[in-house]
C-alpha positions as CSV (number, residue, x, y, z in Angstrom):
1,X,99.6,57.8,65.7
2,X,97.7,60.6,65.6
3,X,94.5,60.1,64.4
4,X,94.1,57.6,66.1
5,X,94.1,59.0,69.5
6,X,90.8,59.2,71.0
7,X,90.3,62.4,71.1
8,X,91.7,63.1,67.6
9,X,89.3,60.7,66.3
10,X,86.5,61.8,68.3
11,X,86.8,65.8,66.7
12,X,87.4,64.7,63.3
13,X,84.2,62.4,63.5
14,X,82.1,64.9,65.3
15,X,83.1,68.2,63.0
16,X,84.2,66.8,59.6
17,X,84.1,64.7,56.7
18,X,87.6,63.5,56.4
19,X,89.3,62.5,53.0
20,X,92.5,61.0,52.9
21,X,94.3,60.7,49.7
22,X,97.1,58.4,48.7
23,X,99.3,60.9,47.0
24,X,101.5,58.1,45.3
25,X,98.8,56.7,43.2
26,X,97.9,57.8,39.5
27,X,94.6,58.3,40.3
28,X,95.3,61.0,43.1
29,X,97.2,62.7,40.4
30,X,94.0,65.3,39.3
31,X,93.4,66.2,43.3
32,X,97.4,66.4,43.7
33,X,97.7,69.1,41.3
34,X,94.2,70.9,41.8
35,X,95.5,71.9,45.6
36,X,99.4,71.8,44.6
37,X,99.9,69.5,47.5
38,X,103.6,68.9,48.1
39,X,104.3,67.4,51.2
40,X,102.9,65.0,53.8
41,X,100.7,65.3,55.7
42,X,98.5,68.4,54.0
43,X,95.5,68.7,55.3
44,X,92.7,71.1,54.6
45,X,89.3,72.0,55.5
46,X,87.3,72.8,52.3
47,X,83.6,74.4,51.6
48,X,81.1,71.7,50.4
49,X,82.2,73.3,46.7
50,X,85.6,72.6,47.3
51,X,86.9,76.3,48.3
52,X,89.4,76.2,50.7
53,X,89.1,77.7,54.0
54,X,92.0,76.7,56.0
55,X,95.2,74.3,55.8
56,X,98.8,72.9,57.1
57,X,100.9,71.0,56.3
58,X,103.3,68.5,58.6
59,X,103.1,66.3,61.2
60,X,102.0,67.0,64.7
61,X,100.8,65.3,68.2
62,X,97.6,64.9,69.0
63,X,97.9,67.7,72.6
64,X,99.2,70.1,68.8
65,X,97.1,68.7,66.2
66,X,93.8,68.5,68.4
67,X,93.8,72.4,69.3
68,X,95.3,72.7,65.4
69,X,92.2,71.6,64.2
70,X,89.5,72.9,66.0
71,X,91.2,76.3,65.0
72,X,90.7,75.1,61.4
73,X,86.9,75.3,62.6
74,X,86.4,78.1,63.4
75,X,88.3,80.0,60.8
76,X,85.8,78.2,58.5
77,X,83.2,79.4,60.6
78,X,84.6,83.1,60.6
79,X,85.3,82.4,56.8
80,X,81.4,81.2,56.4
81,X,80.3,84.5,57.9
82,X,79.3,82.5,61.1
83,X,81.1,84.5,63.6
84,X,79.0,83.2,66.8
85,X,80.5,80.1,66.3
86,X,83.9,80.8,65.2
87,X,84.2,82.6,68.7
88,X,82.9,79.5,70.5
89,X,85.4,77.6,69.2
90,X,88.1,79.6,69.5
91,X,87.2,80.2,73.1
92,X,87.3,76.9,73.7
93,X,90.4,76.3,72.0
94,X,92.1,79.2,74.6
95,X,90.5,77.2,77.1
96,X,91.6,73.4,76.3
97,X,94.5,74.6,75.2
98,X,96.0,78.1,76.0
99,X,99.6,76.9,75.7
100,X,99.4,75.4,72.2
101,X,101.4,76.4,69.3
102,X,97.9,78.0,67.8
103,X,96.6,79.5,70.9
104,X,97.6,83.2,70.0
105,X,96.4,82.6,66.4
106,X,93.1,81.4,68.0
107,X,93.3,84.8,70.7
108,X,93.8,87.0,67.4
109,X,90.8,85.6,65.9
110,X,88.8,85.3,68.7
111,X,89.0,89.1,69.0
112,X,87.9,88.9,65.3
113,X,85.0,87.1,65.4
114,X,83.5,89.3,68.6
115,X,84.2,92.1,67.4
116,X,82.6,91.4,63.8
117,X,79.1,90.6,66.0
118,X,79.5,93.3,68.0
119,X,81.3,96.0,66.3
120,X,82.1,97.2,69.6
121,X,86.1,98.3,69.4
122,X,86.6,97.5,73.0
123,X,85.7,93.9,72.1
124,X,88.9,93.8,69.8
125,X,91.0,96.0,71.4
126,X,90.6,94.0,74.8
127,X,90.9,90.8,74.0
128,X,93.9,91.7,71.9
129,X,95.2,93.3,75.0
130,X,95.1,89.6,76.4
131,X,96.9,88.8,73.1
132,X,99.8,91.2,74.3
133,X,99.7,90.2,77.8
134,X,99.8,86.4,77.2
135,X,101.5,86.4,74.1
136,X,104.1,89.0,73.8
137,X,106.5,87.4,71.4
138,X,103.9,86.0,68.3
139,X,103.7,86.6,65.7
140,X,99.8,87.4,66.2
141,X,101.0,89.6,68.8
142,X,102.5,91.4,66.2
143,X,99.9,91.7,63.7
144,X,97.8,93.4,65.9
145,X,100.4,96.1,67.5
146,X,99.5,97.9,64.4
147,X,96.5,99.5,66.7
148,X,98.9,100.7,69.2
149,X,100.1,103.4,66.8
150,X,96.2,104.6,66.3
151,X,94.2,106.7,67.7
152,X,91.3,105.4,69.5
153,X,88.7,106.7,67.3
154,X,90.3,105.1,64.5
155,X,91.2,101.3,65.7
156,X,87.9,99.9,64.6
């Protein structure tokens, strides 16, 4: 299973508070319908007052759900306004684990979160060129090719 791998474990222990909740029991009913939770697994990473700040839904394998969840990391981080460490994360999930199905996400947002400390439009603009380059068909890849069609002056 899953969580059980070591490395699974070892993340969620390290970075989180996990919850799990048995959706078939009455009691689960109030937490059920507060987050409209429909299928299994859902998992979510929430603020300490309960806002959410990322989530998915289904099953995957630990070399998925590893580089899955440390990209739920640091888009609370980027979320939390805490973009030096949404970028570390996201680095390190392009390094751990560049062919991932969240890799591309991760190379979108890591562009994000360095240019939002530096505010330096090469910072997005290049590493979104590494979006294109190792990325082509994504669908991150194609939220960014919006600042292909602008000038330069106005892509940041």
């Amino acid at each position: 299973m899953t969580y059980s791998e070591p490395a699974v474990a070892q993340a969620i222990e390290e970075r989180f508070v996990p919850v799990q909740v048995n959706v078939t029991v009455d009691s689960s009913k109030p937490i059920v319908e507060r987050f409209r939770q429909f299928w299994t697994p859902d998992l979510r990473v929430l603020a300490a007052d309960g806002f959410e700040l990322y989530r998915w839904n289904g099953y995957l394998p630990p070399g998925e759900f590893l580089p899955q969840l440390l990209a739920a990391q640091a888009q609370a981080c980027l979320r939390s306004q805490d973009e030096a460490g949404a970028a570390a994360i996201y680095d390190e999930v392009l390094r751990r684990f560049p062919t991932s199905a969240v890799a591309p996400e991760a190379q979108y947002f890591y562009a994000v979160a360095t240019y939002k400390q530096s505010h330096v439009a090469d910072d997005l603009l290049g590493i979104w060129q590494r979006l294109r380059s190792r990325y082509p068909e994504s669908i991150w890849r194609t939220k960014q090719s919006f600042s292909e069609n602008q000038p330069a002056a106005r892509r940041a």
